[in-house]
C-alpha positions, -999 to 999 in steps of 0.1 A, spaced: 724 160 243 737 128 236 765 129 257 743 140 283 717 108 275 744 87 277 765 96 310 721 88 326 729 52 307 758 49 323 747 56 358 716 35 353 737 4 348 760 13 376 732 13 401 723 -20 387 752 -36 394 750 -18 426 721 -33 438 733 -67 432 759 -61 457 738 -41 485 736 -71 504 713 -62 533 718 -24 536 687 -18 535 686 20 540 712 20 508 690 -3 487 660 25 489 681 46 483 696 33 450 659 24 440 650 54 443 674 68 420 668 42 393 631 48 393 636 89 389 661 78 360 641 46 342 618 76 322 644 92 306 661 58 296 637 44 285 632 80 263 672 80 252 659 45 240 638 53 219 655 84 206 687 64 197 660 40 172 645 65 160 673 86 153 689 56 136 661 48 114 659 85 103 698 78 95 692 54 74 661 69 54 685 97 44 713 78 39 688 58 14 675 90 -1 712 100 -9 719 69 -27 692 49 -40 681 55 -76 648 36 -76 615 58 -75 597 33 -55 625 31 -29 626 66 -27 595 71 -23 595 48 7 623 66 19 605 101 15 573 87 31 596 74 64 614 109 69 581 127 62 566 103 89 595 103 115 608 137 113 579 152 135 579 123 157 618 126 160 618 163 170 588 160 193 606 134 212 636 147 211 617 184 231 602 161 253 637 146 263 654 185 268 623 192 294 636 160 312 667 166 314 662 204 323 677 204 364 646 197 382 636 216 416 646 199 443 616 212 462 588 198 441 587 164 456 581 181 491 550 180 512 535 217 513 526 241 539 499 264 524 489 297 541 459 316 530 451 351 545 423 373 542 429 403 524 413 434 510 377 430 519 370 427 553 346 396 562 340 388 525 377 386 523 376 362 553 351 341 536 365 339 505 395 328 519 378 301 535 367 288 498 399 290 491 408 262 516 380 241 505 391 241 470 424 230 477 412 205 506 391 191 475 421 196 448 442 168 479 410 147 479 411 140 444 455 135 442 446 111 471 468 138 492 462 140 531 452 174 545 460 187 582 453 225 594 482 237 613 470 268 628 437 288 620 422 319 630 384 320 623 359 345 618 327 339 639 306 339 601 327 307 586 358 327 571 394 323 582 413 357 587 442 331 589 442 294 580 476 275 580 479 242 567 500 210 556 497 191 526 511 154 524 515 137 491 538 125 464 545 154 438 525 177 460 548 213 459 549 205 425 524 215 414 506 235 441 537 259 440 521 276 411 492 288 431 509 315 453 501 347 448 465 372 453 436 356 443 408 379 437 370 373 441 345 393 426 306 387 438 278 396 463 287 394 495 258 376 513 266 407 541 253 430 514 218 441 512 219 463 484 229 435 462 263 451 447 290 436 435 325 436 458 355 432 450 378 411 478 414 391 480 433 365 500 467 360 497 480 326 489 516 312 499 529 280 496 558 265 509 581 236 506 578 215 543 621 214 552 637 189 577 657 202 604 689 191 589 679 210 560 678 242 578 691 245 613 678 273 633 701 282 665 682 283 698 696 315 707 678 327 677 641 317 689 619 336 716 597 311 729 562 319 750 535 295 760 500 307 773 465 289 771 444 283 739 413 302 735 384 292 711 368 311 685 351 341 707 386 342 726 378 325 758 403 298 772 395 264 764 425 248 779 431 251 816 468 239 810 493 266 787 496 242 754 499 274 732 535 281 714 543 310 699 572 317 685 594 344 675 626 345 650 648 372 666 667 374 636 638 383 608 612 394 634 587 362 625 565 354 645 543 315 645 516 306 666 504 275 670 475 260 699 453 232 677 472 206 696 466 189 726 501 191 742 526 223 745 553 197 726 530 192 695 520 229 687 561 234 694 568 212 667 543 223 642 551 261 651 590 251 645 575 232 611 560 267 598 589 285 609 615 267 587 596 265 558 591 301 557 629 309 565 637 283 537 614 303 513 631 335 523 668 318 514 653 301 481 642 338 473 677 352 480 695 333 456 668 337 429 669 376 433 705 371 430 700 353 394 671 381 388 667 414 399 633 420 385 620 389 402 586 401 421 580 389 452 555 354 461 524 374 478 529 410 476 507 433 493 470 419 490 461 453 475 434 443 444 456 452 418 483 423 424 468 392 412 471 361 398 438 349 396 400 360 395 371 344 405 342 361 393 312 349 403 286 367 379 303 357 347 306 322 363 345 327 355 380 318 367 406 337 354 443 328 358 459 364 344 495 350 343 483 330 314 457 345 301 436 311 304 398 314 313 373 287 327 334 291 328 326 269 355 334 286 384 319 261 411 337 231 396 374 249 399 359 256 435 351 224 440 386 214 435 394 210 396 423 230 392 443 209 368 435 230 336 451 260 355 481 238 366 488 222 336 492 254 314 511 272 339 538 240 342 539 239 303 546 274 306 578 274 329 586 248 308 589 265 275 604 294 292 630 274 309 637 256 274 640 288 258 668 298 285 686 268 281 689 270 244 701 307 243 727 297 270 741 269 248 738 294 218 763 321 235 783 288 251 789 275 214 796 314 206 823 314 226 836 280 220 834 289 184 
């Protein structure tokens, strides 16, 4: 790890001396800062490990040799206090330096379908968009809807949108998956209890250089947008669709005033989606049991249930419960978030340390 800590250091100072001779390249000045402040956190942390380990260095090194009581006492009380301190820091530093995902500072599409349930489904899936619209709200994130299809009671069978902000896919990526509701639907007389989903996907927003999509590959049509009960609302064809011969996709787009917008945000959809589908590849290539993002929207796949009742939000992947059902709708997701980044990150630290186990294994 030191090794590792210190290669950072050394790239650190280069781009310090760098920057004193960028002159007015711009463009390569952001650049360069923007590297140093992604690296100035774990400096600063190899920093602080290097005292630390050096003052637990010399405590021992004390211990070992100093026949005073009171000095070793002092010495005692120093590795008793920095010990913790030393290994907590020094956990903290292997999560840093773990290869980070260079999705998670992307802007995010989010789709949200309705799903077993009917027009409960539909409305519930509507929530859904709320609660995240109000999770961007409080990041200080900036919300747009892509593409919606609405249900003439308030739901969304469909709701497509983008979500601009620093940090943003990282942490909304944990959210895909079925999210269950469990409630009175305010369609039901009788007063039971219903069970309903909506799928939730979220993707990293790609530029086009980052995935090129031939022309020959896209179907293009263009017809007239209609409003909610299906009539035309635009006398002039501003509607895209678009279809990926190659996978079948298909993207609509018709919120836009012009024919060229709805292209563009169709085309935006479309390679986030194909970049999911590549990104998926190559992890089912590293793990065959992987399942899939979504699955199916039947009620037993699910990541999370809102049960309405028991005024409870329960995220099953980590077992983690909260009792205030209209707050999480109202946006306060973080508890859920927080537990399931720890998570990955014990896991991943787990995987790291068994692959330098069997790497030393070998060595040895």
């Amino acid at each position: 790890m030191l090794e590792k800590l210190a290669g950072i250091e050394e790239r650190y100072r280069q781009i310090d001396a760098e920057l004193l001779e960028v002159g007015g390249d711009y463009q390569r000045a952001a650049a360069l800062n923007k590297e140093r402040s992604e690296l100035e956190p774990i400096v600063e942390k190899a920093r602080q490990y290097r005292r630390m380990l050096k003052n637990l260095e010399e405590a021992r090194r004390l211990l070992e040799v100093e026949q005073d009581p009171e000095l070793r006492a002092l010495a005692e009380a120093d590795i008793a206090a920095l010990e913790p301190q030393f290994e907590a820091l020094e956990k903290e530093i292997k999560t840093m330096l773990l290869p980070k995902d260079p999705r998670d500072d992307k802007d995010v599409i989010m789709e949200i379908r309705a799903g077993t349930g009917g027009e409960e489904a539909a409305l519930f899936a509507a929530d859904l968009f709320r609660m995240y619209s109000r999770y961007a709200d409080r990041m200080r994130w900036k919300t747009e809807i892509l593409s919606e299809n609405p249900t003439g009671i308030g739901g969304y069978k469909e709701i497509i949108f983008e979500i601009k902000g620093k940090g943003a896919y990282s942490r909304l990526k944990y959210e895909s998956g079925v999210h269950r509701v469990q409630r009175v639907p305010v369609t039901e007389a009788s007063g039971r209890i219903h069970t309903s989903t909506a799928t939730v996907a979220v993707l990293a927003e790609v530029d086009e250089v980052e995935i090129a999509i031939p022309e020959s590959d896209l179907e293009i049509e263009v017809y007239r947008s209609s409003g909610a009960g299906g009539q035309n609302v635009q006398k002039n064809s501003t509607a895209v669709r678009i279809t990926h011969k190659p996978t079948g996709m298909v993207v609509a787009c018709q919120d836009e005033r012009s024919q060229l917008q709805n292209k563009l945000r169709a085309l935006s959809i479309l390679r986030a989606r194909l970049y999911e589908i590549e990104i998926e590849k190559r992890r089912a290539e590293l793990d065959a049991n992987r399942r899939a993002q979504v699955g199916t929207g039947e009620r037993a796949e699910k990541i999370r249930t809102y049960n309405f009742p028991q005024n409870r939000v329960t995220d099953h992947r980590i077992g983690l419960s909260s009792y205030n059902l209209q707050a999480v709708l109202d946006g306060e997701i973080d508890l859920f978030i927080e537990e399931l980044i720890t998570r990955e990150q014990a896991e991943r630290l787990a995987a790291s340390a068994a692959a330098e186990e069997r790497e030393n294994g070998v060595t040895a």
